[in-house]
N, C-alpha and C positions, 0 to 999 in steps of 0.2 A: 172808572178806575177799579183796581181792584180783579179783574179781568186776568185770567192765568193764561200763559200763554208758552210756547215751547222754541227756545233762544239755540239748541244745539240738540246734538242725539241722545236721547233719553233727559233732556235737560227741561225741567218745566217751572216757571216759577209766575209771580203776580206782579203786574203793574201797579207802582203805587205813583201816587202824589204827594210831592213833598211841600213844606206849609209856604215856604219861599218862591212856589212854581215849577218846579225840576219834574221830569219822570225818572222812575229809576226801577229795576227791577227786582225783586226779591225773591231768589230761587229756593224752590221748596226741597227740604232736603229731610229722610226719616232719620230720626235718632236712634232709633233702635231695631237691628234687624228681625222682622217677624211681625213686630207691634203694631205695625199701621199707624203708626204717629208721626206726624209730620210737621215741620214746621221754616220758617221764610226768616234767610239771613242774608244779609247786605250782600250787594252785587259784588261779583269776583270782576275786574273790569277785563280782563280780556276774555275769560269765556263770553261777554254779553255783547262785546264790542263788533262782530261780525254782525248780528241780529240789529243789534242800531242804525250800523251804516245801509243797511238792506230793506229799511222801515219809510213808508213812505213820509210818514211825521218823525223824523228821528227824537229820539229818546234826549232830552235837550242834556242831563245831568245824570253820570252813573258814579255814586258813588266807592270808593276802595271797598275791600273786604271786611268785614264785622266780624268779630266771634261772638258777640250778643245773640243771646239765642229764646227765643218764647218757648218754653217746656214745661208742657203735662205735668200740671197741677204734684201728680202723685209722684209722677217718677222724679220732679223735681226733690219732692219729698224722701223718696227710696235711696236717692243718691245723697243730699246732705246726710241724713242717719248713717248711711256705708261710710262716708269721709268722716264723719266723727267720730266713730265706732272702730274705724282703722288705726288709729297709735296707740290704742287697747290693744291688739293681736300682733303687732310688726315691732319690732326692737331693734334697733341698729347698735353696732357698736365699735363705732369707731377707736375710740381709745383701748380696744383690745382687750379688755375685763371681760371673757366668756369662758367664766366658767363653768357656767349653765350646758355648754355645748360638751364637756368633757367627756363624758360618755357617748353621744353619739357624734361628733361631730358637725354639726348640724347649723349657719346661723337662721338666728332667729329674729327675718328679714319676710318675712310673709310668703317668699316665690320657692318653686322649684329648681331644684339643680338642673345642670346642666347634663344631656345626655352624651353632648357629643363629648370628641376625644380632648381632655383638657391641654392648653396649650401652655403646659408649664410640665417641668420636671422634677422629679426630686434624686439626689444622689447623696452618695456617702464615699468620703475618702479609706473605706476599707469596707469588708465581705466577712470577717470576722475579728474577735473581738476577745479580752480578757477583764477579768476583773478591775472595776475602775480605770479601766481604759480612756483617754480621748478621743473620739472620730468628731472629725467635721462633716455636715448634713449640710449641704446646701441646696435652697429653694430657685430656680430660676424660670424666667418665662424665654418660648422659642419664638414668641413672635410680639414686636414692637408694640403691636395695635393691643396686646392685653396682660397692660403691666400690672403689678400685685398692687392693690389695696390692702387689703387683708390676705392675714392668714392663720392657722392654726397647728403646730407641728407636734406630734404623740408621736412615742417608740413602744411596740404590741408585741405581744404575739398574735399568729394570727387566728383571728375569728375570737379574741379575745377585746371586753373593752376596759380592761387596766393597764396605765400607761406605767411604763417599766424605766427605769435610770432617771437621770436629771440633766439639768439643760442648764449652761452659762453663756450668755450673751454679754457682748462686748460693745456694739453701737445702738446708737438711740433709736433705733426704730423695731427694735424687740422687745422684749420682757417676758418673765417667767411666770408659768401659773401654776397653781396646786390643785392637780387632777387627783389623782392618788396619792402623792405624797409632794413634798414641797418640792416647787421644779420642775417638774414630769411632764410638763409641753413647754412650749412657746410660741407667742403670738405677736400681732403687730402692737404699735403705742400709737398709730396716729393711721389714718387714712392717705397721707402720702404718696403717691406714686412708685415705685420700685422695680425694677425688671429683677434684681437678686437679692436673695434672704442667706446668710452663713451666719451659722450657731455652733456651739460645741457642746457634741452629750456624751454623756459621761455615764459608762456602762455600771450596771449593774457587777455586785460580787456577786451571787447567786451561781450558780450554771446553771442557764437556759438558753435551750438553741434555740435557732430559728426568731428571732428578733426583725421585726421590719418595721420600717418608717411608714409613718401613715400621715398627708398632710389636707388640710380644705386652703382651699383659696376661692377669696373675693373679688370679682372686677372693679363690681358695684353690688349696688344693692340689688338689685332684679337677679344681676349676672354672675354665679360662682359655680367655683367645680367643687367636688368632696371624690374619695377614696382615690387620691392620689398616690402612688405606693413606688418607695422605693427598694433598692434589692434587699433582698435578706441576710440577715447578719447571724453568724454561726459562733458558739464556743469553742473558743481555740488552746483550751486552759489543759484539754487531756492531750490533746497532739505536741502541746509545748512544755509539759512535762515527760513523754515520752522521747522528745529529742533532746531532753536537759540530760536523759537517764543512760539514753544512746551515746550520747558524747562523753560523761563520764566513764562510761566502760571503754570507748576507744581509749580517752588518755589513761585510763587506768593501765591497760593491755600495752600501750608506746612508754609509759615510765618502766612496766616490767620488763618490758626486752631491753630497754635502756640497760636498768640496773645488771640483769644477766650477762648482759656484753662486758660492760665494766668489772664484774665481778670473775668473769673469766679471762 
């Protein structure tokens, strides 16, 4: 017993004897690529099944699949210190309190963003904007298979990281945070599922062009996009006193010839 023997292509593993009588095989499989470490776990039964029926002693007893695994001493050891050492560096945050992330938008979930194109959008019910203004900003995903968990929503300018105006949410699955000033984003309260986020921000007095939304969204934990970007938003406070100034000189100019008329 104990005799290694080869069940399929590139498939090698060892004969054992079990205490009851049975034969069974136990394929040998490396843990780690490059290492040369190798090690023997419970027969998968239909890869061994072919090799049994084809043996001129068949294999009396093949056990189901095991994940029990015999591992190297050390790397045994290398891997429990990483899994304990890991809820030290990874932070989840489902109840949406990050405001650790306010500046960069960033979470702080251990993995990398995502490079490809993210499958959500962000919009805004207007293109520009006056003082203390309402726009609605809504968050939504373009494809079923990756609805919101999380998210994080800031109004910029760009290449800037102070979030500008304030945010009023109406349903429970928002709430306001204090990046720069009280309000200046908003995020999720719960991990929940969501295909759509609608908030309403509330522009700055200031005049500042060029305002754009900026959002992160979470899958999961592994899986999120960041610099999500919706269009930009322009001051509209000088175009809309120049047409307030244009319209009073028209009515000014239609009461004058009024009165002329009448008075001739």
């Amino acid at each position: 017993m104990g005799d290694e023997v080869q069940y399929g292509p590139g498939k090698r593993g060892k004969i054992n004897e079990k205490e009851n009588g049975g034969l069974f095989i136990r394929p040998r499989v490396t843990i780690l690529s490059g290492t040369g470490v190798s090690t023997y776990l419970g027969s998968p039964k239909s890869e061994v099944q072919e090799y049994m029926n084809n043996r001129e002693n068949p294999i009396l007893d093949i056990p189901e699949y095991t994940n029990s695994v015999k591992m190297n001493p050390l790397i045994q050891f290398s891997v429990i210190t990483f899994l304990t050492l890991l809820p030290l560096q990874v932070t989840a945050y489902p109840n949406g309190k990050v405001e650790d992330a306010c500046v960069d938008m960033l979470p702080r979930h251990g993995y990398w963003t995502q490079n490809s194109s993210a499958p959500y959008i962000l919009t805004t019910s207007k293109t520009s904007y006056l003082g203390g203004e309402k726009i609605t900003v809504t968050l939504k995903n373009t494809t079923e298979e990756y609805p919101i968990e999380g998210f994080l929503i800031q109004a910029r300018q760009p290449d800037s990281n102070s979030a500008l105006g304030s945010f009023k949410v109406s349903d429970s699955y928002a709430q306001n945070l204090t990046c720069t000033t009280a309000a200046s984003a908003v995020s999720h309260t719960s991990d929940m599922a969501k295909s759509i986020v609608e908030v309403t921000w509330i522009a700055p007095k200031a005049n500042i062009s060029n305002i754009q939304f900026r959002a992160t969204v979470v899958r999961n934990t592994s899986i999120f996009w960041t610099n999500i970007y919706g269009p930009n938003l322009t001051y509209a406070g000088s175009s809309a006193s120049c047409m307030m100034a244009s319209l009073c000189i028209t009515c000014i100019s239609i009461l004058g010839s009024v009165l002329l008329t009448i008075s001739s």
